[in-house]
Structure formats: C-alpha cells, structure tokens
N, C-alpha and C positions, 0 to 999 in steps of 0.2 A: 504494500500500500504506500502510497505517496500522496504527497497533497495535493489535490484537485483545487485549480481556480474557480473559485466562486465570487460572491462578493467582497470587493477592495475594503469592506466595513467590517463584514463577520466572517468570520470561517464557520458552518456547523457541519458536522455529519451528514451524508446522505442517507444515514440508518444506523440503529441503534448501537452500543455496543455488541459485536456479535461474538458466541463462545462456542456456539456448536459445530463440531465436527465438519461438517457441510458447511461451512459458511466461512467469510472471510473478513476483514476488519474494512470501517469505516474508511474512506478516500480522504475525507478533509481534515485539513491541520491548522494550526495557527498562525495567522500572520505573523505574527512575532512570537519566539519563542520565551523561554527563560535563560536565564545566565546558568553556566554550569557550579555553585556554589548554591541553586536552586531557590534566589530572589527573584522573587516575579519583576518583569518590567511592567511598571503602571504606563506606559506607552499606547500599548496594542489598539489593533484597531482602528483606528484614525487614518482617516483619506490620505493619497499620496499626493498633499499641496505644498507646495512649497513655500515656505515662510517668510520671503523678504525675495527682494530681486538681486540681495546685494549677500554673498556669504559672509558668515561673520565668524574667522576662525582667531578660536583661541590661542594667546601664543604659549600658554604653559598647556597646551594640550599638543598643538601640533607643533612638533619642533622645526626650527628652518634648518633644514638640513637636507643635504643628499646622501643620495642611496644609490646600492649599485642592482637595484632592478636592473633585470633584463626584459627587453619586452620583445613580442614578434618572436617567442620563442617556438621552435621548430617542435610536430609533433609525432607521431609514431601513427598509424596509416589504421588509425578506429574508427568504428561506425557504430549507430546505435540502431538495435534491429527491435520492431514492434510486430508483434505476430496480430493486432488488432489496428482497425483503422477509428476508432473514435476520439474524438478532441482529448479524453484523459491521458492518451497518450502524448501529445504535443505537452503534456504539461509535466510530464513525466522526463520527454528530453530536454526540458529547457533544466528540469532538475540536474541533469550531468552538463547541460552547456552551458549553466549558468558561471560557475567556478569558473570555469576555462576561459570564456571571453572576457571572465573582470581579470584574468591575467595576460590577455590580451593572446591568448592563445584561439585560431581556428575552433568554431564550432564545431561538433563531429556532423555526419549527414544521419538522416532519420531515411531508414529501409524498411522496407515490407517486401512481400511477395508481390508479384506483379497484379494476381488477383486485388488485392488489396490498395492498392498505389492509387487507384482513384479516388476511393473511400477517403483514404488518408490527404492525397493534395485537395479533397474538400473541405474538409475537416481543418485543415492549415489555415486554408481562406479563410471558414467561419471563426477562428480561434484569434487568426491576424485582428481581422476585423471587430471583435467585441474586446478585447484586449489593449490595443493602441488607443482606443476610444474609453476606454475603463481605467483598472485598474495601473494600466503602463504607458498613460496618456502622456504623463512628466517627464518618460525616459528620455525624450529630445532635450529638455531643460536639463536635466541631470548629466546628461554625456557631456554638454556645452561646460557645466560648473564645475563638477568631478572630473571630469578626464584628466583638467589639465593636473591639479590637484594631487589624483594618484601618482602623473608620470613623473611630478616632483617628491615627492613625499613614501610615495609608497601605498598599495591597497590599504595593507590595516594598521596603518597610523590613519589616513582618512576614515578608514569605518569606525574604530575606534573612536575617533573624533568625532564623529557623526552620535555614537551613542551617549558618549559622554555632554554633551551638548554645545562641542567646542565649533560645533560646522550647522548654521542653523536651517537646518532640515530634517524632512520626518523620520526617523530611524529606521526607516525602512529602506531610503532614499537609494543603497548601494544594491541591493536586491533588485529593488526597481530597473534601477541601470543593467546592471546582467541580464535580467530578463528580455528588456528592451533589446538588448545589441544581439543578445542569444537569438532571439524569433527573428529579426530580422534578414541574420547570418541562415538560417535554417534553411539546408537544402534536403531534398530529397534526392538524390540522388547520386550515385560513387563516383566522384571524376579523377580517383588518383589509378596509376593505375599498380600502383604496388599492392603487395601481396595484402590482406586485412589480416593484421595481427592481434589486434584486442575488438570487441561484439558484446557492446552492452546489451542483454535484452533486457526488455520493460513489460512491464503488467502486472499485476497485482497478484500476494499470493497469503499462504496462511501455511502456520509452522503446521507439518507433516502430512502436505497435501503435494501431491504431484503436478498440481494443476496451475497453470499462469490464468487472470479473469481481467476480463475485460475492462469493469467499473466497480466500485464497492457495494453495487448492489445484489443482494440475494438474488439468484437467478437469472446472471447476466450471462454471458458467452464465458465459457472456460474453452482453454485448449490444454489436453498432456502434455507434459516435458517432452513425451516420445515423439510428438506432431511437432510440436516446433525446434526439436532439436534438428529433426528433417523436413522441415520448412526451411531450416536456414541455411542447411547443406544443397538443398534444391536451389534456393533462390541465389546463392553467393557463390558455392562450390567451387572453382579454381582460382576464386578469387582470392580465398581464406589459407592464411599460413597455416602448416602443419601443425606447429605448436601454437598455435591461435589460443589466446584469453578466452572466454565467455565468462562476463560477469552479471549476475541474476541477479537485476538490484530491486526483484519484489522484497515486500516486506516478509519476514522470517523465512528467507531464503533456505538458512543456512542452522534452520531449526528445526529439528524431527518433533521438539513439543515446547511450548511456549516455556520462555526465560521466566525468572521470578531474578534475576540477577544476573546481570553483565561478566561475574565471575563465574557462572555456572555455565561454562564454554568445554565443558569435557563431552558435551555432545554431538559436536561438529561431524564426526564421520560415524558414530554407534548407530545402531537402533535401538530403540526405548525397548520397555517390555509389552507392548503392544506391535513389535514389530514394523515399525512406520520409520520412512527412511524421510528426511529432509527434501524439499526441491531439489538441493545443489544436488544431493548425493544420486537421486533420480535420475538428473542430468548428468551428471557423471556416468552414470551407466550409458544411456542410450549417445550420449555422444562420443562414448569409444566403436559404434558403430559405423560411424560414418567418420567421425573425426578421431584416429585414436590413442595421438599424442596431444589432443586439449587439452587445457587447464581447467579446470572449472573453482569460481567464486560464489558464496553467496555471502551473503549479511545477516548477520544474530538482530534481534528485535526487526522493531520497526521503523519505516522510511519517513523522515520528515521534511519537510522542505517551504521555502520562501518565508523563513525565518528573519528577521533583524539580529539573533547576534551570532551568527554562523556565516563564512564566504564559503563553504562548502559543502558536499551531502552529511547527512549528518541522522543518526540513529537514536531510537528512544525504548525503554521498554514501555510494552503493553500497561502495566500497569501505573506508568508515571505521565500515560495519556488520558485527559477527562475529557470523555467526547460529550459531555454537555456543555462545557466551556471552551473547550478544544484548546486548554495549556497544557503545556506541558512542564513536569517538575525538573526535568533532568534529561541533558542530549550528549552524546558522545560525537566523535569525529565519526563517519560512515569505514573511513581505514583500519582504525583499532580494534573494528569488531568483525573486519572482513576475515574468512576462513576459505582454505586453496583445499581442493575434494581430486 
C-alpha cells in the first residue's frame, strides 16, 4: 500500500482498517507525517499556498555556505513496471520518482504490458490534469524559489529549513516540488537502450498474500506474483539484465505475517507456522523461472509516502498507522527495512 492522492486538505482511507486474511490495507496516508522521535507536526493538512512572494530565510537556520552536491548525477538503466493501469499507480511512481528528481536525478519511465499502455497513458492525462490544477498547482512557484536554493545550499539544509520555519512556506512545499518535476518528467516509455538492471514493481499488497491489487479497495483487481513475474519477462524480456533487481515496493512485501516491531525481521525468508510465504519470497520462486539469476527485494511494514518530513520512500508499521486520522506515530527510511530473497 502506498498513498493514494486525494484531497491537498485530508488524507482518509478509502476503507476501513482491514485485518482479514483476504483483504489488504487502506491506500491513503498523511500528508504530513510525524518526526521520527514521534512529535506530531501540528502542520498537517493545510493547502499548498505559498506565504509571501518574497522567501524569508533564516540565517541561523540556513547557513551560507557551499557544498559539494553533485547534480545531473548519472543513473543505472531502471524502470518502474505497473502490472495495472489505474491512476493509483501514477501515484505510486511519483513515490520512487519523487526522491530522484529533488536530487536532480532522471525520473525512471512507468511500463506496463502493451495491453495495458493505453489504460495507463489515460490514466496519466487524467492524473496530469486534476493534479497541476490541485494539489501541485505551486510546483511552478516552488521550482522558480527552491531550485535555486537547493543548488546553493543543498536538498536538506532547504527542507530542513522549510520545517523549521526558517524558509516561509508550507512544509510541504519540497514534496510539492518532487512531485511536480516527477509527473512532468514521467515517461512511458524505454528509450535507453541498455540492458534494465533494476524493475521497480508497484501495486498494493498484504503481508502473506501472493497477490499484487490494484487499489485499497476490497474487491478490486489482484494479479499472482506468478502472472506478473511473466508479464514482465513477456513484456521486457531481452531487455532485462540477467542479474536484474526486482524490487516489490507493495506494502508488507517482504512479510509472511504482519510486524508488531521493526526488530522482528527474522522473518524475511521463513515460513510462519501456517505455512504462508511473503510476496518477495513468492517472487522469488517464480522469477527463477524465467529470470534465474534475479534478485529479488521486498519491504517489512508499510508504504508511506508525500510526507513533509521524509525526501525519500519511507516505511511504517501497521500499527503506528491510524486510518481515522491517517498519522502516523513512527516512519523508518524504506532502505533499512529492505530485505534481498
């Protein structure tokens, strides 16, 4: 699960907390998270307007100084592959493309099957379109203010600065910008023609279900592990390096049974005593059939995303989410809690 754009005001659930076996966890998350020291930000919520035409940076917050950023840093030949064409997936890749272009790194491209291709470049248009008019209306104000900003200073002395109150805009304002440059960067399509060495897939999932789902909602489209592992050998096949990444960034990827604690990671490759093996570990099987030097990743808890104080993907457990409020008490890095199957 990852966070589904809804309204730039509330985030809620598209349905309730779910616990049953057959069923998968809520899509939406909070616009703003919490600090990992688990102070709530009294922030949240609040429209993406900009507070003055003129920034007002603090000098004990931002230091003058230079940095030896690098920018236009070169990337390694990834794509993000969606086995579904529905708008929750564009929101899903701006989650991996968002990081990458506040580092000024190339957006990855968003693939599907060719079935699918049309579904999804609709889906873009409707997404581009209630988006730039919504909740990422600012992003033009924001690249114009920020940009220059980061390219002195550095990403998170400005986001920092942004939170602390030393840069007067909404705390949201660098998330903003990522997303904005992310969707606009957003191709569909492979034009490099090197080998694909890492393959993010997207779509929703629940700890010890083999299944990737379309939207949070009970009853939506699911696909097997086994169909999209050869869906994406079908649709990419000698495109894809031997030792090719696949990382599974649904939520409880890389959980055969739901976490009570981010230490309780000696589950990664077991089976429980019901016998239930992880996504990863599902994928892992069927993708030695086609692919059978992969890697395969998944992720312990759950996916959160377009947070205020994260620049990057970022994990929660299940129980430190309240989907009636949609805070959250406590987020990790999304790396710390990745697992190799």
């Amino acid at each position: 699960m990852i966070g589904k754009i809804v309204s730039e005001s509330v985030m809620t659930p598209k349905s309730a907390h779910i616990g049953q076996t057959k069923s998968h966890r809520p899509t939406a998350k909070p616009v703003n998270q919490v600090s990992q020291n688990a102070t709530v930000r009294s922030s949240g919520y609040h429209n993406t307007m900009v507070d003055s035409n003129t920034l007002s940076v603090a000098p004990n917050i931002i230091k003058l100084k230079n940095n030896n950023e690098t920018f236009s840093l070169p990337s390694k030949n990834a794509v993000i592959y969606s086995p579904f064409g529905h708008q929750d997936m564009i929101c899903q890749a701006l989650r991996i493309n968002t990081p990458r272009v506040l580092k000024n790194k190339a957006a990855l491209p968003l693939l599907s099957s060719k079935l699918l291709r049309p579904m999804l470049q609709e889906s873009v248009r409707e997404f581009k379109k209630s988006e730039l008019q919504g909740k990422l209306k600012n992003g033009a104000v924001y690249d114009q203010k920020l940009t220059p900003l980061i390219a002195e200073h550095g990403l998170a002395t400005v986001h920092d600065a942004i939170l602390q109150g030393g840069i007067a805009l909404n705390k949201n304002a660098v998330t903003v910008l990522g997303e904005y440059k992310a969707l606009n960067q957003l191709q569909l399509e492979l034009k490099s023609s090197q080998k694909i060495d890492t393959i993010y897939v997207i779509g929703h999932g629940e700890a010890g279900q083999p299944y990737l789902y379309e939207t949070s909602k009970i009853g939506c489209r699911q696909k097997h592990i086994a169909d999209v592992m050869k869906e994406i050998y079908a649709s990419l096949g000698n495109k894809i390096a031997s030792n090719v990444k696949i990382k599974l960034t649904a939520c409880e990827s890389a959980d055969a049974e739901r976490l009570d604690s981010f230490n309780q990671l000696t589950q990664k490759k077991r089976i429980d005593k019901n016998h239930t093996h992880s996504l990863a570990a599902h994928a892992k099987i069927e993708a030695q059939k086609v692919v059978p030097e992969a890697r395969i990743y998944g992720y312990h808890g759950i996916g959160i995303s377009r947070g205020s104080d994260y620049l990057s993907k970022a994990q929660c457990l299940d129980s430190d989410f309240d989907s009636k409020t949609g805070q959250v008490t406590h987020w990790v890095n999304a790396k710390s809690v990745r697992e190799t199957f």
